[in-house]
mmCIF file of the C-alpha atoms, coordinates in Angstrom:
data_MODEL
# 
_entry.id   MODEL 
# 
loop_
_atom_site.group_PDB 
_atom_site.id 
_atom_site.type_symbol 
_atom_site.label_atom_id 
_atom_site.label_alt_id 
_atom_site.label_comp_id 
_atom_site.label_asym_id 
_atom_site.label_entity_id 
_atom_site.label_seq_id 
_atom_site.pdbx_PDB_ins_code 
_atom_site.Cartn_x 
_atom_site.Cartn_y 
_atom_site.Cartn_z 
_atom_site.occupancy 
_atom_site.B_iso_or_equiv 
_atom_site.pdbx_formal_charge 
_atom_site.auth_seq_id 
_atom_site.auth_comp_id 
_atom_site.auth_asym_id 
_atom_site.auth_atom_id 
_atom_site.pdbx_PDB_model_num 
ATOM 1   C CA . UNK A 1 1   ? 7.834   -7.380  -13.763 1.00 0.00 ? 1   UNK A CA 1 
ATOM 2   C CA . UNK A 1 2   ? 5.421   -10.134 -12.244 1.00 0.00 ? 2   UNK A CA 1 
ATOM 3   C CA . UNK A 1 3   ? 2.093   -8.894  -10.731 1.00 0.00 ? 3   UNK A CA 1 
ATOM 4   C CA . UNK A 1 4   ? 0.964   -9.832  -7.655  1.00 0.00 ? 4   UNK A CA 1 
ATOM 5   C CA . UNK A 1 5   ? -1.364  -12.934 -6.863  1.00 0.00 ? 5   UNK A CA 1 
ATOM 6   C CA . UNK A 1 6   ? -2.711  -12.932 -3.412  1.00 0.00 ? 6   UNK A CA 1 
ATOM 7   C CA . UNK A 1 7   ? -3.432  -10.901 0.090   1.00 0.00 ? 7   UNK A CA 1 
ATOM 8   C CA . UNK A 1 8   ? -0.037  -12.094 1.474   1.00 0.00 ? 8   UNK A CA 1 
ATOM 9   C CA . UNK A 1 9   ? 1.805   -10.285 -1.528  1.00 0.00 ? 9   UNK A CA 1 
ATOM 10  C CA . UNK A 1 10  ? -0.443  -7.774  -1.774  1.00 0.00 ? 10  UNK A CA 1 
ATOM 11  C CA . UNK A 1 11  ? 0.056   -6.897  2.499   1.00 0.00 ? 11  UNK A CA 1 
ATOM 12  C CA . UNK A 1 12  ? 3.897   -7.703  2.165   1.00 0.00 ? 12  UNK A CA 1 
ATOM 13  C CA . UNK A 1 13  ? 4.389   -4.910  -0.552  1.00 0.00 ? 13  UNK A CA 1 
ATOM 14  C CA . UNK A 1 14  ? 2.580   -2.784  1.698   1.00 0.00 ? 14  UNK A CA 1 
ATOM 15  C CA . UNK A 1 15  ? 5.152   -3.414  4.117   1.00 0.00 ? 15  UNK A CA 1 
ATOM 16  C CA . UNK A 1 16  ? 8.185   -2.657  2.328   1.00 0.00 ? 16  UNK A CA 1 
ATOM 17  C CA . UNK A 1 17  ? 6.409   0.509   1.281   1.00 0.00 ? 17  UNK A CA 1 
ATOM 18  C CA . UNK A 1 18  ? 5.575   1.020   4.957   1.00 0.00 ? 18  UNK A CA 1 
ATOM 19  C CA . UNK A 1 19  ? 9.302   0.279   6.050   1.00 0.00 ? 19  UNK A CA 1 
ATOM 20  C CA . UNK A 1 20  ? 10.645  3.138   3.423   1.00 0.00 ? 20  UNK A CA 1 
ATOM 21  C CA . UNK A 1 21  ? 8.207   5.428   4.721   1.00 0.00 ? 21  UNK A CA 1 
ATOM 22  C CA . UNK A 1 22  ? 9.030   4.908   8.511   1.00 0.00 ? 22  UNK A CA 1 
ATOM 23  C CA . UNK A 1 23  ? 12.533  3.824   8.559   1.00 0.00 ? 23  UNK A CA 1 
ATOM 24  C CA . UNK A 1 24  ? 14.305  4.113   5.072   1.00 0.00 ? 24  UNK A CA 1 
ATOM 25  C CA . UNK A 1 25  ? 17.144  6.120   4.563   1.00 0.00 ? 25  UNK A CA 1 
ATOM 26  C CA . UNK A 1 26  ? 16.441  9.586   3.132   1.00 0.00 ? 26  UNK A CA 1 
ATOM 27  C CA . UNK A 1 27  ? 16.440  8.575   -0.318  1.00 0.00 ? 27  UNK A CA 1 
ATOM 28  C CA . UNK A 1 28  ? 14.081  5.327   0.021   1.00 0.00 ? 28  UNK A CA 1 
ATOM 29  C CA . UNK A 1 29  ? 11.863  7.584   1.961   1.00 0.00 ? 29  UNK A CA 1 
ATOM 30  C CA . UNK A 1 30  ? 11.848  10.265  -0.360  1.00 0.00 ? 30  UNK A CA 1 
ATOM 31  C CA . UNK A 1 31  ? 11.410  7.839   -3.218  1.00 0.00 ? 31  UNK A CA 1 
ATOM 32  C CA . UNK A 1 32  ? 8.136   6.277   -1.263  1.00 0.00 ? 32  UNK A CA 1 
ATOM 33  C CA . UNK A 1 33  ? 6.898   9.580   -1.045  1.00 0.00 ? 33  UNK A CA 1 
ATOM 34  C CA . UNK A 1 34  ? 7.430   10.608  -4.399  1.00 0.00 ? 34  UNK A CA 1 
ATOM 35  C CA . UNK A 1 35  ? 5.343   7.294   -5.542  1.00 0.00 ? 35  UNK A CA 1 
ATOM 36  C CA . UNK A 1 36  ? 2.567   8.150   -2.731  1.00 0.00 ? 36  UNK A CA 1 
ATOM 37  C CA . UNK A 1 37  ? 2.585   11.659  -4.286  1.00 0.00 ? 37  UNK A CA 1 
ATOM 38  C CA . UNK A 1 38  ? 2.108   10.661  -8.131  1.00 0.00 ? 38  UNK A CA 1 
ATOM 39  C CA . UNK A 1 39  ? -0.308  7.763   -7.654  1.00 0.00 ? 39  UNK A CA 1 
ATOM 40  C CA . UNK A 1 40  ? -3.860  7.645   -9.036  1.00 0.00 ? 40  UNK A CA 1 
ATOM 41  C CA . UNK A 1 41  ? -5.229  4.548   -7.310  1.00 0.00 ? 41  UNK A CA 1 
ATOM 42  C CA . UNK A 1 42  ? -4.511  3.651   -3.880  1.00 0.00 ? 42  UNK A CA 1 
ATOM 43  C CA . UNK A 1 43  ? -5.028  0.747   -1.197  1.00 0.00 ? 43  UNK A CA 1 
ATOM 44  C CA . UNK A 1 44  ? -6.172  2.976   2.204   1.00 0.00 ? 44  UNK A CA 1 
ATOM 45  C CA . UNK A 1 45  ? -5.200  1.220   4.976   1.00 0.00 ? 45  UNK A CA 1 
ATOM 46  C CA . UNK A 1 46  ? -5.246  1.416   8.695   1.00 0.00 ? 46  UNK A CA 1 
ATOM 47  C CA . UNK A 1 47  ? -1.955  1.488   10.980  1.00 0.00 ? 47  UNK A CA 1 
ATOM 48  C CA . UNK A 1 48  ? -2.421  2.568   14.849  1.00 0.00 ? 48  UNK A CA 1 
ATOM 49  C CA . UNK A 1 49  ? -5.731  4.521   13.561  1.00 0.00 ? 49  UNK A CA 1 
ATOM 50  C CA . UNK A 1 50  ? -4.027  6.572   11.049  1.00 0.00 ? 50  UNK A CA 1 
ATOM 51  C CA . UNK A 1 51  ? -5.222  6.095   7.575   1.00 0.00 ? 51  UNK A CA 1 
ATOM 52  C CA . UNK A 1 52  ? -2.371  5.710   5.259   1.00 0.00 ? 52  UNK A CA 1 
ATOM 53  C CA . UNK A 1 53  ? -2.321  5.552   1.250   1.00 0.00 ? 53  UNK A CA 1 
ATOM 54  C CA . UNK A 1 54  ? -0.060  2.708   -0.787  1.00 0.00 ? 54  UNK A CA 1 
ATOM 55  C CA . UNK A 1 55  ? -0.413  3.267   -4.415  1.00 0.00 ? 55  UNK A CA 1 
ATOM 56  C CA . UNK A 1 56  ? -1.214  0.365   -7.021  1.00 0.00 ? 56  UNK A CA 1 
ATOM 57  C CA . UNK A 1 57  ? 1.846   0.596   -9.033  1.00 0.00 ? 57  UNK A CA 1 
ATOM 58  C CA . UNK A 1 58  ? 4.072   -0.287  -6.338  1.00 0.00 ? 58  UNK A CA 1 
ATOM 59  C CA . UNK A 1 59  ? 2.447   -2.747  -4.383  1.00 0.00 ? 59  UNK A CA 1 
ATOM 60  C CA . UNK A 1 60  ? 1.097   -4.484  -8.002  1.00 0.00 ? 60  UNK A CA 1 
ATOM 61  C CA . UNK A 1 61  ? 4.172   -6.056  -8.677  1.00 0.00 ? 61  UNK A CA 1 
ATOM 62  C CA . UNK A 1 62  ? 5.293   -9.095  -6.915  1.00 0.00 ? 62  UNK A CA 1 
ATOM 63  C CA . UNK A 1 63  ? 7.988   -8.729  -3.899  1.00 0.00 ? 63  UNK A CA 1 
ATOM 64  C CA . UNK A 1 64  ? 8.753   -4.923  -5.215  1.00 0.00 ? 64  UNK A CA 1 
ATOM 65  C CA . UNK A 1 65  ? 11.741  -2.976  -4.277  1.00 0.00 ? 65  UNK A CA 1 
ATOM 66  C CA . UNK A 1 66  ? 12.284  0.833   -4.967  1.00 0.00 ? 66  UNK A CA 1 
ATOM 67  C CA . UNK A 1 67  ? 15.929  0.127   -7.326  1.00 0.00 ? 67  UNK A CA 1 
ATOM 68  C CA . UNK A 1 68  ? 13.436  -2.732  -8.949  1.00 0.00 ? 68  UNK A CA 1 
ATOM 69  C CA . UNK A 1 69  ? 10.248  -0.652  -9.476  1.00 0.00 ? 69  UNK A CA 1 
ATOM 70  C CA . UNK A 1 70  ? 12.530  2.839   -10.549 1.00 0.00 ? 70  UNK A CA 1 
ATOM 71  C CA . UNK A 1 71  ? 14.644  0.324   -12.885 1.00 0.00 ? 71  UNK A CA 1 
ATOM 72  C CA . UNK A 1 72  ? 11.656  -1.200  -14.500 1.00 0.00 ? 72  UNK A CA 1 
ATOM 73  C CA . UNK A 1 73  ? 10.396  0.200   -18.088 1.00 0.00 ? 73  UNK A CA 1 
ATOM 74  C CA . UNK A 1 74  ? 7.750   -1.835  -18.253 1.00 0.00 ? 74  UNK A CA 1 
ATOM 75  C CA . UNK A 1 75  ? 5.563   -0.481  -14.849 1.00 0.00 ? 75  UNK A CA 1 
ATOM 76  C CA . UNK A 1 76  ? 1.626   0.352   -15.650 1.00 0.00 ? 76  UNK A CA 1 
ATOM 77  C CA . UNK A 1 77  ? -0.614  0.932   -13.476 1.00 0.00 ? 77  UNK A CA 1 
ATOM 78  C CA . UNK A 1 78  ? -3.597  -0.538  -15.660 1.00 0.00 ? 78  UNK A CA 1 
ATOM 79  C CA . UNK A 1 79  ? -1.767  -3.981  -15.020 1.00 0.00 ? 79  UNK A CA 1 
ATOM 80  C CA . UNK A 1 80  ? -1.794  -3.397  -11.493 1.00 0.00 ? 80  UNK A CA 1 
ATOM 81  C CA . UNK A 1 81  ? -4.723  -2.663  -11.164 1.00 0.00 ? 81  UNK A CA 1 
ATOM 82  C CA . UNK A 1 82  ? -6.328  -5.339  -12.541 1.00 0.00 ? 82  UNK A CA 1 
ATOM 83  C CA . UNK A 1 83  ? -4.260  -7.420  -10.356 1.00 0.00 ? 83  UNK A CA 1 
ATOM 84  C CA . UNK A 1 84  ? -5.298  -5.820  -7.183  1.00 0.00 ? 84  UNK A CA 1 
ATOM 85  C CA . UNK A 1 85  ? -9.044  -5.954  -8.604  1.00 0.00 ? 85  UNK A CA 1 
ATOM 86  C CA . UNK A 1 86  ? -8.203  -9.652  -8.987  1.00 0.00 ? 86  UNK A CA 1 
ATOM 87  C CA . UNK A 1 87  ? -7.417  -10.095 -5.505  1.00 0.00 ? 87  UNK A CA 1 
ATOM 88  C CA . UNK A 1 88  ? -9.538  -7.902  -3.595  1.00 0.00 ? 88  UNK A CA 1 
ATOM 89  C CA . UNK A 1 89  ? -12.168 -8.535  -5.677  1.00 0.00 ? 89  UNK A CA 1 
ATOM 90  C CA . UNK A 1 90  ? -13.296 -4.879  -6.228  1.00 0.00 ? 90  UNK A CA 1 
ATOM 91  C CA . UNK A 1 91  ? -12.994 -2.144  -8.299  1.00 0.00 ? 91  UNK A CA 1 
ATOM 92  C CA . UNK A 1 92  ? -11.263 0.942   -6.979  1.00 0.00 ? 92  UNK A CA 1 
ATOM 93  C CA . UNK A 1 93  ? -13.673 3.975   -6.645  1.00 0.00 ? 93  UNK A CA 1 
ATOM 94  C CA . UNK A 1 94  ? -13.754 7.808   -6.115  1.00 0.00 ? 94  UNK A CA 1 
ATOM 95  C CA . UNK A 1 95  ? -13.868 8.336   -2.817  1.00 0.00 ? 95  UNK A CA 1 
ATOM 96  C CA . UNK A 1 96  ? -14.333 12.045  -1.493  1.00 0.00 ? 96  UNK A CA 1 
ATOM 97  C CA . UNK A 1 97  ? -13.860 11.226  1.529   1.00 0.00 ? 97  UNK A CA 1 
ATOM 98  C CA . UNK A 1 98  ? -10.954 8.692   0.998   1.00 0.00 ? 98  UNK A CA 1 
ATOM 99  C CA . UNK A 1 99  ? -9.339  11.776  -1.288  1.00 0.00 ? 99  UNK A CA 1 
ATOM 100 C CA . UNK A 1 100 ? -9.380  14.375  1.660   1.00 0.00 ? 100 UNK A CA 1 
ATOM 101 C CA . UNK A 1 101 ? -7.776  11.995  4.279   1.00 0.00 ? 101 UNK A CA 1 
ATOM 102 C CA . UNK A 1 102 ? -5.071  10.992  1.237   1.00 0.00 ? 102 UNK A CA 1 
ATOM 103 C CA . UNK A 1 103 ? -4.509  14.735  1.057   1.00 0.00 ? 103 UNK A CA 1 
ATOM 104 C CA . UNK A 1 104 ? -4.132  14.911  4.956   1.00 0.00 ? 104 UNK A CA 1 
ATOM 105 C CA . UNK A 1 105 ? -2.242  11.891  4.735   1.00 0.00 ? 105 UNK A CA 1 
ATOM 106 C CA . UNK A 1 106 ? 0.401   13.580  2.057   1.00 0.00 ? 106 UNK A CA 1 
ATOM 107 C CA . UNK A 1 107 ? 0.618   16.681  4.648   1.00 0.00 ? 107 UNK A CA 1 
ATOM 108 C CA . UNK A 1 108 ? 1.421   14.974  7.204   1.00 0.00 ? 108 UNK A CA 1 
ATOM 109 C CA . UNK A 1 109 ? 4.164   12.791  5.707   1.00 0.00 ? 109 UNK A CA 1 
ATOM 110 C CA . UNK A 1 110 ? 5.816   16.236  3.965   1.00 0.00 ? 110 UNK A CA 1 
ATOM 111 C CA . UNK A 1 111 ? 4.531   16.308  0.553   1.00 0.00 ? 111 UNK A CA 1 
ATOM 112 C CA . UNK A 1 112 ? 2.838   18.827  -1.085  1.00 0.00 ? 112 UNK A CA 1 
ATOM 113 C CA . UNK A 1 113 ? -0.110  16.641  -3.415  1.00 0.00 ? 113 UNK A CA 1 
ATOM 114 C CA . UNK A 1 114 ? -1.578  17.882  -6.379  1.00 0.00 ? 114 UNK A CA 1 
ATOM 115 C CA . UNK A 1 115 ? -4.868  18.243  -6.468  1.00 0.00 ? 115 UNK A CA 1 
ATOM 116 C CA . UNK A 1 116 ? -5.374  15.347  -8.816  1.00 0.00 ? 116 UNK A CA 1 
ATOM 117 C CA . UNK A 1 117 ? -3.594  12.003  -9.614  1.00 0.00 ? 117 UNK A CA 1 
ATOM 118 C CA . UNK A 1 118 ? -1.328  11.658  -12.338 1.00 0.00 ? 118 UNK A CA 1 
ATOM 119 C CA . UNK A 1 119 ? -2.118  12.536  -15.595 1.00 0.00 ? 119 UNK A CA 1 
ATOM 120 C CA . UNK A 1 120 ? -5.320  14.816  -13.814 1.00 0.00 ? 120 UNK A CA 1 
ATOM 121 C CA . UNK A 1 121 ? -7.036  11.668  -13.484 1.00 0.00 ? 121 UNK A CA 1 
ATOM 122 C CA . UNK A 1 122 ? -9.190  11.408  -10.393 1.00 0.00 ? 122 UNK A CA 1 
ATOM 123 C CA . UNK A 1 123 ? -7.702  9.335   -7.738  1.00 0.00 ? 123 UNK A CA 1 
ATOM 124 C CA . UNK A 1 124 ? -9.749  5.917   -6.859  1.00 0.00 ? 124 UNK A CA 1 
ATOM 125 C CA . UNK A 1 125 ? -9.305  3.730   -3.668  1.00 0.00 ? 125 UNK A CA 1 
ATOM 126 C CA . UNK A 1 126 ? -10.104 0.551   -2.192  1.00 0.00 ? 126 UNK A CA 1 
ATOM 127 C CA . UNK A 1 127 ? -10.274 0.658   1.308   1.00 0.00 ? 127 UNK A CA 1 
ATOM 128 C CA . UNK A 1 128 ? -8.021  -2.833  2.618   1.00 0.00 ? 128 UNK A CA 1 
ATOM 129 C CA . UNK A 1 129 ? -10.330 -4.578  5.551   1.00 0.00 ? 129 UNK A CA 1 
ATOM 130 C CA . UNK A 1 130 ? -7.656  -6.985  7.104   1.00 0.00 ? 130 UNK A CA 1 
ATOM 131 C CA . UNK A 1 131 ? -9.333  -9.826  9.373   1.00 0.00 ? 131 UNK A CA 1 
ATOM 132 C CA . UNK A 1 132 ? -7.952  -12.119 12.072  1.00 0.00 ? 132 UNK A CA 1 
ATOM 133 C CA . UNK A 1 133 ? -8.088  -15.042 9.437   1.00 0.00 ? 133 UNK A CA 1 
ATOM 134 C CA . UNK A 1 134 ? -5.893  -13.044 6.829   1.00 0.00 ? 134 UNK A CA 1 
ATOM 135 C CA . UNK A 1 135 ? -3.322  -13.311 9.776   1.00 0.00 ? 135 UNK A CA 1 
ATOM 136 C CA . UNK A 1 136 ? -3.854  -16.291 10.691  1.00 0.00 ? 136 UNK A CA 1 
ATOM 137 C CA . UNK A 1 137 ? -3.305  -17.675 6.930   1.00 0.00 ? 137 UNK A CA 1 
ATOM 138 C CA . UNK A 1 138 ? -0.102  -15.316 6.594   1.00 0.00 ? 138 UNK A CA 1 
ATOM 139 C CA . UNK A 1 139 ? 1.325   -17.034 10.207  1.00 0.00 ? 139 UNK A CA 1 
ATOM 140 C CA . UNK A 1 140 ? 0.747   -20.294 8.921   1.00 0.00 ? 140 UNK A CA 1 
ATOM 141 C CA . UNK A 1 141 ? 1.867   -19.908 5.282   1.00 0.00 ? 141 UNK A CA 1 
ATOM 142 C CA . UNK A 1 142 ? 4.567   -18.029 5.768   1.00 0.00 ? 142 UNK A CA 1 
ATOM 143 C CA . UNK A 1 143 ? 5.872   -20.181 9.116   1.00 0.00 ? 143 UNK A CA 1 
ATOM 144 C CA . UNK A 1 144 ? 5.773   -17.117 11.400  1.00 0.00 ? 144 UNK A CA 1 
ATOM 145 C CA . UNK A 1 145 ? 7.090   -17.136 15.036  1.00 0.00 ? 145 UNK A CA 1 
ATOM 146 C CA . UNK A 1 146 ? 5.604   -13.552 14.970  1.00 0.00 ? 146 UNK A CA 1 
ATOM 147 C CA . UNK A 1 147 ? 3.806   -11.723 12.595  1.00 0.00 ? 147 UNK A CA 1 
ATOM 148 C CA . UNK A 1 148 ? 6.182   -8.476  11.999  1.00 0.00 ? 148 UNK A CA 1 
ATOM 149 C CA . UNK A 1 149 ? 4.287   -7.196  9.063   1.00 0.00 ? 149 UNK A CA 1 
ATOM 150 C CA . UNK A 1 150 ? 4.025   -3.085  8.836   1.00 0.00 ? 150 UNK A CA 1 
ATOM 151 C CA . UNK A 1 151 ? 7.329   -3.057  10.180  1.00 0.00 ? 151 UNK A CA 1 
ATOM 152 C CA . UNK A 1 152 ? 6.925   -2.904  13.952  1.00 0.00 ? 152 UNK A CA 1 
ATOM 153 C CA . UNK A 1 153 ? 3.494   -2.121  13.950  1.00 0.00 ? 153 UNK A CA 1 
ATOM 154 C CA . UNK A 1 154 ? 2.303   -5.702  14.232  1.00 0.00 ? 154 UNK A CA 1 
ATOM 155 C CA . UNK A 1 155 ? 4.034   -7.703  17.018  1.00 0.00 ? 155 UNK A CA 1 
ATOM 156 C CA . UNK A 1 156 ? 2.091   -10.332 17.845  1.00 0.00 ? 156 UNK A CA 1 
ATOM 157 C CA . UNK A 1 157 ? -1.155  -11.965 16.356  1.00 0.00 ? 157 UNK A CA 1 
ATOM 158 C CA . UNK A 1 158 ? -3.081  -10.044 19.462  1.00 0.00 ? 158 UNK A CA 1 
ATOM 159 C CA . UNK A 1 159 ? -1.347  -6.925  18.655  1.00 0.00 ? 159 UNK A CA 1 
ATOM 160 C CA . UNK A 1 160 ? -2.766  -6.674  15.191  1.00 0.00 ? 160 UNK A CA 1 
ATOM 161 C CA . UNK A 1 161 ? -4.679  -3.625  14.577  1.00 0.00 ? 161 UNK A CA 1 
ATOM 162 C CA . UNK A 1 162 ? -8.210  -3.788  12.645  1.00 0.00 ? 162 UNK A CA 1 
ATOM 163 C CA . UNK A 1 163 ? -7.524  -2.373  9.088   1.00 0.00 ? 163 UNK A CA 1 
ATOM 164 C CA . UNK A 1 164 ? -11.269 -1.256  9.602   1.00 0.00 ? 164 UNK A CA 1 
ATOM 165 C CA . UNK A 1 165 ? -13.254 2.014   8.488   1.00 0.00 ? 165 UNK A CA 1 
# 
């Protein structure tokens, strides 16, 4: 599978994962959950001021889809990584604080997390920061009448919310 490149791939991964979360069918959203549940690293991000977790080894790959990523023998997160590291130019870190909201997060979505990420590795974040000029590149790149990115969340460019913390 290709890795990711840039913010636009990087935020349009987000938003399928977003769209199986919030409007799959039961087995895309229990599929998304699964992956939220057994991730190590995470990109927090910020959707109508709820604090929400996408994990690196979905959102690493380039224009990922749920039959793609569960098809795929060749998914590692190490790869992924690196390629979000690449991008947002950052290292993902322990985060106390980041680990109690994703353990909020996970109990309010319906899943039951385990205490640690997988393998009992200690989950890491990088906290996403989206900007007005990140839109304003994705509207132009992309050709956007509308930005519709986080499916339905983002309606128009003055809509967008601050991924902020």
């Amino acid at each position: 599978m290709k890795l990711i490149e840039n913010k636009i791939q990087l935020l349009k991964n987000i938003d399928t994962l977003e769209g199986y979360l919030t409007e799959g069918n039961d087995f895309s959203n229990s599929e998304a959950k699964s992956l939220v549940k057994r991730g190590t690293c995470f990109v927090a991000y910020t959707i109508d001021k709820e604090l929400r977790f996408a994990p690196s080894r979905f959102i690493g790959y380039l224009n990922n889809k749920l039959d793609k990523h569960s098809a795929s023998a060749d998914k590692d997160g190490r790869e992924t990584n690196k390629a979000i590291i690449k991008i947002l130019e950052a290292k993902p870190l322990p985060n106390e604080k980041l680990n109690l909201k994703y353990l909020n997060y996970c109990n309010r979505i319906g899943i039951e997390p385990s205490e640690k990420g997988s393998f009992g590795v200690e989950r890491k974040f990088w906290q996403l920061k989206l900007i007005k000029n990140l839109i304003t590149t994705l509207n132009s790149r992309m050709n956007f009448q509308k930005v519709k990115l986080l499916k339905g969340h983002i309606k128009q460019e003055k809509e967008i919310p601050k991924l902020l913390f």
